[in-house]
C-alpha positions as CSV (number, residue, x, y, z in Angstrom):
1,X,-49.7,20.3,-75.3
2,X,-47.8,17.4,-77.2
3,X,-45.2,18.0,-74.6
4,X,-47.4,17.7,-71.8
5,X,-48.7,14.2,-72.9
6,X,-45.3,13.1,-73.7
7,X,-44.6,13.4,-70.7
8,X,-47.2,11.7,-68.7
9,X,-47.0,8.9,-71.2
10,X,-43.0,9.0,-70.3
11,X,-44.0,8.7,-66.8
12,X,-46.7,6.2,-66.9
13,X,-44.3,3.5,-68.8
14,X,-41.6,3.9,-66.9
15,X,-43.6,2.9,-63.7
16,X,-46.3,0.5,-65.4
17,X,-44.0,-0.9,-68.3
18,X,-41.1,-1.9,-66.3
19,X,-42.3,-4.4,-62.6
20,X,-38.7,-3.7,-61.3
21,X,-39.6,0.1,-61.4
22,X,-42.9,-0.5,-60.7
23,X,-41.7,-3.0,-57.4
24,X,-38.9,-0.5,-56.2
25,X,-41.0,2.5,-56.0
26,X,-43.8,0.1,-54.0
27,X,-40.9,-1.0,-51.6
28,X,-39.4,2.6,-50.9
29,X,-43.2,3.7,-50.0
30,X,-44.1,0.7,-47.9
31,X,-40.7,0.8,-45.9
32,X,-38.7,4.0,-46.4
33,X,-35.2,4.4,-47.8
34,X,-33.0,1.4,-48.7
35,X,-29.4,0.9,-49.1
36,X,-28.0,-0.9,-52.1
37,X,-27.8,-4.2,-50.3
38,X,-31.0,-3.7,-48.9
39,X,-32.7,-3.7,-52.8
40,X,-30.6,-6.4,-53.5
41,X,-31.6,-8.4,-50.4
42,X,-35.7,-7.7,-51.4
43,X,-35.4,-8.4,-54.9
44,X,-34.3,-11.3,-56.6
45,X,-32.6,-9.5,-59.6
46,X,-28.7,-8.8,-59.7
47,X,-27.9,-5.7,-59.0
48,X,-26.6,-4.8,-62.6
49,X,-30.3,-5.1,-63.8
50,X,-31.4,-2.5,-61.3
51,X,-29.1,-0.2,-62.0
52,X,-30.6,1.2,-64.8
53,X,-34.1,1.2,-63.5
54,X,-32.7,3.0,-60.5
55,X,-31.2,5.8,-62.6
56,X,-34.5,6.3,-64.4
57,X,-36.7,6.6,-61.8
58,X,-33.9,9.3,-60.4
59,X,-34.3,10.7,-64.0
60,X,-37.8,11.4,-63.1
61,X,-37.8,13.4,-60.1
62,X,-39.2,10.0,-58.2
63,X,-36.2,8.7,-56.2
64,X,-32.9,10.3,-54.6
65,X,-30.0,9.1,-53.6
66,X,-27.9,10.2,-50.8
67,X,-25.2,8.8,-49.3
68,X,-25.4,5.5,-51.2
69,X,-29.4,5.0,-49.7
70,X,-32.0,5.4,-52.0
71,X,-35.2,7.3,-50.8
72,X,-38.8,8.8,-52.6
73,X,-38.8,11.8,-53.3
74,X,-41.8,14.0,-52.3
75,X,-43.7,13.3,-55.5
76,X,-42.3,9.8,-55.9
77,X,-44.4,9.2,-52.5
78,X,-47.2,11.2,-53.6
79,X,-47.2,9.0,-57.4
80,X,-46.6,5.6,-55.0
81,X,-49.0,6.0,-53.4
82,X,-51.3,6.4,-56.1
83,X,-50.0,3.5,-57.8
84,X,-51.1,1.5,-55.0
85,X,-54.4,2.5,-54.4
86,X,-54.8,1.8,-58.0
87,X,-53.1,-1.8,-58.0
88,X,-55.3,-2.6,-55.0
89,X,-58.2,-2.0,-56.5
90,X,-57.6,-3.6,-59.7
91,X,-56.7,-6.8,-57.3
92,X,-60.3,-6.4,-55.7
93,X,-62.0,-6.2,-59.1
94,X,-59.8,-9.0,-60.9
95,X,-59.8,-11.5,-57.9
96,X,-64.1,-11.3,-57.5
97,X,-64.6,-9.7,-61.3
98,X,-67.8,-11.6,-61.4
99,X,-69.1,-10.4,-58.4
100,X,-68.7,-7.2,-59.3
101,X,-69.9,-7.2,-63.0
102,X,-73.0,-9.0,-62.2
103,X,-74.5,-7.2,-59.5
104,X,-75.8,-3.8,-59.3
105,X,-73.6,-1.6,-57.3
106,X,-75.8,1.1,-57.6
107,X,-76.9,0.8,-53.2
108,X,-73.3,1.7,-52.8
109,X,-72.0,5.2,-52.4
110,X,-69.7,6.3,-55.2
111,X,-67.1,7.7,-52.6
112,X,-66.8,4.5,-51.1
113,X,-67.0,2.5,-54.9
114,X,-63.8,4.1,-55.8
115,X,-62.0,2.7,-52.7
116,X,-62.7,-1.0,-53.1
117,X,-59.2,-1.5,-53.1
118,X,-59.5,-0.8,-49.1
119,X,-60.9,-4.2,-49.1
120,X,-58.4,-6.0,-49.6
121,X,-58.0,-9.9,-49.7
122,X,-61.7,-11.0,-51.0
123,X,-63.6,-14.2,-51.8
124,X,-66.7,-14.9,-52.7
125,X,-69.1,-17.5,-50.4
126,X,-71.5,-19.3,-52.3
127,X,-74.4,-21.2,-51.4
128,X,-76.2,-23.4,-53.9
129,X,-79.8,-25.2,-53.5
130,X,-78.9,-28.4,-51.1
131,X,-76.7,-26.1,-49.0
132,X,-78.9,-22.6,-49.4
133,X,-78.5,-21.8,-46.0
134,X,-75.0,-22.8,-45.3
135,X,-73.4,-19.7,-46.3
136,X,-75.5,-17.3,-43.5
137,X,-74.7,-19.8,-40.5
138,X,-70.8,-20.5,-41.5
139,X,-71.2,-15.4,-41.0
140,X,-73.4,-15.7,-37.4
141,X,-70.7,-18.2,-36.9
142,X,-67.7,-15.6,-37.1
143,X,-70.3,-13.0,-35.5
144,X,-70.8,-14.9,-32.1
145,X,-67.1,-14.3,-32.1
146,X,-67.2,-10.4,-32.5
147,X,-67.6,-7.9,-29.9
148,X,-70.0,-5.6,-31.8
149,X,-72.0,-6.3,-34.8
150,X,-73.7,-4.1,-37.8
151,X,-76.4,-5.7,-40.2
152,X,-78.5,-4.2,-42.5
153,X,-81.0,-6.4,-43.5
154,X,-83.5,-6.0,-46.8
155,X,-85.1,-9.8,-46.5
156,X,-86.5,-12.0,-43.9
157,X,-84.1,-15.2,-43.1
158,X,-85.6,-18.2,-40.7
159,X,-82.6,-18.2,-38.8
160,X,-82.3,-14.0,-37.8
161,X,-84.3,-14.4,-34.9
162,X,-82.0,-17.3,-33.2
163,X,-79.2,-15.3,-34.1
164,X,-80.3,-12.1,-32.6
165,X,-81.1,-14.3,-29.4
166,X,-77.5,-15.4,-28.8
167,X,-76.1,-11.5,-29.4
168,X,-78.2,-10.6,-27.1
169,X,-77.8,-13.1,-24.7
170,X,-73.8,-12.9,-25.0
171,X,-74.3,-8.9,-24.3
172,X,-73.1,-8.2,-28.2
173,X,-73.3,-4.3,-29.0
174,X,-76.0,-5.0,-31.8
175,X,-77.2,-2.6,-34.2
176,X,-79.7,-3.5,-37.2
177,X,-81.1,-1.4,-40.0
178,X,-84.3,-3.1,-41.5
179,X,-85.8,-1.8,-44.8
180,X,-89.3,-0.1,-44.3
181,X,-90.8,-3.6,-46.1
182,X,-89.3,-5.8,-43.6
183,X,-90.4,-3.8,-40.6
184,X,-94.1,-3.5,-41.9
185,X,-94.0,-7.2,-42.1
186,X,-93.3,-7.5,-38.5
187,X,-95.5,-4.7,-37.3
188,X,-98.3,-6.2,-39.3
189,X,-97.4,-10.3,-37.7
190,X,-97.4,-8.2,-34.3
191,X,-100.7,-6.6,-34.4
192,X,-102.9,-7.8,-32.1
193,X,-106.2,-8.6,-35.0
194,X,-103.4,-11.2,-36.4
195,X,-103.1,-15.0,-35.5
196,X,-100.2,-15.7,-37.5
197,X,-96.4,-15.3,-37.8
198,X,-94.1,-15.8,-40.4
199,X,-94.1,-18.5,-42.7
200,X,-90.3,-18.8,-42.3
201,X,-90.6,-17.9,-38.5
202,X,-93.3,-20.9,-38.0
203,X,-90.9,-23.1,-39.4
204,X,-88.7,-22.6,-36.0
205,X,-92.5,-23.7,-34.1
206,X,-92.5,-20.1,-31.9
207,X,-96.0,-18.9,-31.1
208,X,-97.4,-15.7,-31.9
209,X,-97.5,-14.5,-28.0
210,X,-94.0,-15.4,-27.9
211,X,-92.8,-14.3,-30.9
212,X,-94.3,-10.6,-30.2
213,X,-92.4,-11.1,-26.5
214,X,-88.6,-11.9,-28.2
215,X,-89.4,-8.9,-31.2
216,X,-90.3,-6.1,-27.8
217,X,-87.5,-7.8,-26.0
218,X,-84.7,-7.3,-29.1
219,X,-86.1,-3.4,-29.3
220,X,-85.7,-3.1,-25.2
221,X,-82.4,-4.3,-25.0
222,X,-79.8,-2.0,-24.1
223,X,-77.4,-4.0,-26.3
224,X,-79.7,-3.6,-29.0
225,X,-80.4,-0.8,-31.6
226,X,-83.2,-0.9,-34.3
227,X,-83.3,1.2,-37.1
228,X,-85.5,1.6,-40.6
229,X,-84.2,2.7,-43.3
230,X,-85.3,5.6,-45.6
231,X,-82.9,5.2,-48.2
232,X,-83.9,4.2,-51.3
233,X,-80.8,2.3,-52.7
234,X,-80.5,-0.6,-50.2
235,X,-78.3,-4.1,-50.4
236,X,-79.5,-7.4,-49.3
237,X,-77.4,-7.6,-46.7
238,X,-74.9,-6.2,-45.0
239,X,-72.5,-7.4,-41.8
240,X,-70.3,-5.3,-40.0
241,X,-68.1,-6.8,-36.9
242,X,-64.8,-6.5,-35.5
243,X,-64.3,-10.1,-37.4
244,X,-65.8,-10.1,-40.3
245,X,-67.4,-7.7,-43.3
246,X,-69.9,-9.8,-45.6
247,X,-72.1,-7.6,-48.3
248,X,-74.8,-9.2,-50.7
249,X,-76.1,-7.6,-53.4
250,X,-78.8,-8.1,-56.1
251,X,-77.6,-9.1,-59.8
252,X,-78.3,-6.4,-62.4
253,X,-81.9,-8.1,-63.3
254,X,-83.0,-6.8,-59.7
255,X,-83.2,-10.2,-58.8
256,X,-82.3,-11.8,-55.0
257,X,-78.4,-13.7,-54.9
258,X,-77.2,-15.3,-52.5
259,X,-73.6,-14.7,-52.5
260,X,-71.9,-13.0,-50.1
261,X,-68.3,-10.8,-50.9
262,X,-66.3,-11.3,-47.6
263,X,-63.5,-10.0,-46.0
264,X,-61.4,-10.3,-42.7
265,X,-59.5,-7.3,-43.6
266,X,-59.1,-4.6,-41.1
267,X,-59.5,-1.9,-44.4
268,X,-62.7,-3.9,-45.1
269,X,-64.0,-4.1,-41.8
270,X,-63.5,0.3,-41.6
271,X,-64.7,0.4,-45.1
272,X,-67.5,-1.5,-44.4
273,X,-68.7,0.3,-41.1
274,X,-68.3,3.3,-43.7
275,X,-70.7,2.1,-45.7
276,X,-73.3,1.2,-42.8
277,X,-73.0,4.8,-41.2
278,X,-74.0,5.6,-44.4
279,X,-77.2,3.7,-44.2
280,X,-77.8,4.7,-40.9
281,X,-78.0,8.6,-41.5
282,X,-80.4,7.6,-43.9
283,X,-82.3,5.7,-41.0
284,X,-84.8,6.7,-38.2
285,X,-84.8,5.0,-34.5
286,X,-87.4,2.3,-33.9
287,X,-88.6,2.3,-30.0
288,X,-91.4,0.1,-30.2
289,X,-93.8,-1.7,-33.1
């Protein structure tokens, strides 16, 4: 048994304990076998230093040599590989650690938590209380751009109807999943006994009879797609595009942020379409209110 952990701990310092090791093993995986020169050329170490780290990680059953090129073996490219799907996600968590400490991640799917690291280069947008809605219109900005676009939405926000008006009008592949809340909201504003929209809708000065027109109109598109959720772990929001992947969650109190994590990534914008099909099986098809 002592053996056994020797070994690993053998292992687990000679890649993590040493960043020329640790940097050669990362280069062999990303772009395949290397001549001397070529590791001498990618590096800026002389070559004497390397030499050493080479022959330990040829110790180890991790690189061969053949012919003077230097390759991974078939467990070096099994551990590289491992070693970077754990760096990237330490990046993911270390570059946005606040995000992710102070928000419950409990609306995303534990399969898909472990692979943060897909997400690649993140930042966080921020909006404060002079500038609250700022954040949203500099996201429908990048969505006018995309050629499909995935929301799920957990809150009212003034500006969604505009915004669903110009997909729509520019023939964007739109798919939204409300939460059952919102979408009781706006079959109760619809019903005919009611003389009044909402608050945050009134602000934009549209009538009830037209209002009720644009909601039927977004549902009879053939652009469009309406869903409501029946999951019971939901974000705030969620965007999906070709562009763009934006999530927003609420802090560990329960209460509403308004922070958005956001990538441009293309293993953010896949991971994030993950994580809406997700939702969506969880979702029924709404026709009409």
């Amino acid at each position: 048994m002592s053996q056994v952990s020797g070994t690993s701990s053998s292992l687990l310092d000679a890649i993590f304990l040493s960043e020329k090791r640790k940097n050669l093993l990362l280069l062999l995986k990303e772009e395949g076998p290397k001549s001397s020169d070529e590791i001498k050329n990618a590096f800026d170490f002389p070559w004497k230093s390397m030499i050493p780290q080479i022959k330990k990680l040829i110790e180890l059953g991790l690189v061969i040599q053949t012919d003077g090129v230097y390759s991974l073996s078939e467990m070096g490219t099994v551990i590289a590989t491992n070693v970077q799907f754990l760096l990237n996600t330490l990046n993911v968590y270390e570059e946005n650690r606040d995000f992710w400490s102070e928000h419950d991640l409990s609306s995303i799917p534990f399969y898909l938590l472990t692979r943060i690291g897909e997400l690649g280069r993140c930042r966080v947008l921020k909006s404060d209380l002079s500038h609250i809605f700022k954040v949203q219109k500099d996201i429908v900005k990048c969505m006018l751009s995309s050629s499909r676009i995935m929301v799920f939405v957990s809150a009212i926000h003034p500006a969604y109807h505009l915004a669903c008006l110009e997909f729509i009008e520019k023939k964007i592949d739109f798919t939204i999943i409300l939460t059952q809340s919102v979408f009781e909201s706006i079959q109760a504003e619809c019903l005919p006994k009611s003389d009044t929209v909402f608050s945050d809708i009134s602000v934009l000065k549209m009538g009830l009879p037209e209002y009720k027109k644009e909601i039927q109109r977004f549902l009879d598109c053939e652009n469009s797609h309406f869903f409501v959720s029946d999951g019971e772990k939901k974000p705030m929001m969620l965007i999906v595009t070709d562009k763009i992947f934006a999530l927003s969650l609420l802090d560990k109190h329960g209460r509403v942020d308004r922070n958005y994590i956001v990538s441009f990534d293309k293993g953010a914008l896949k991971w994030g379409e993950e994580l809406f099909a997700y939702y969506k099986k969880n979702s029924r098809p709404i026709c009409s209110l």
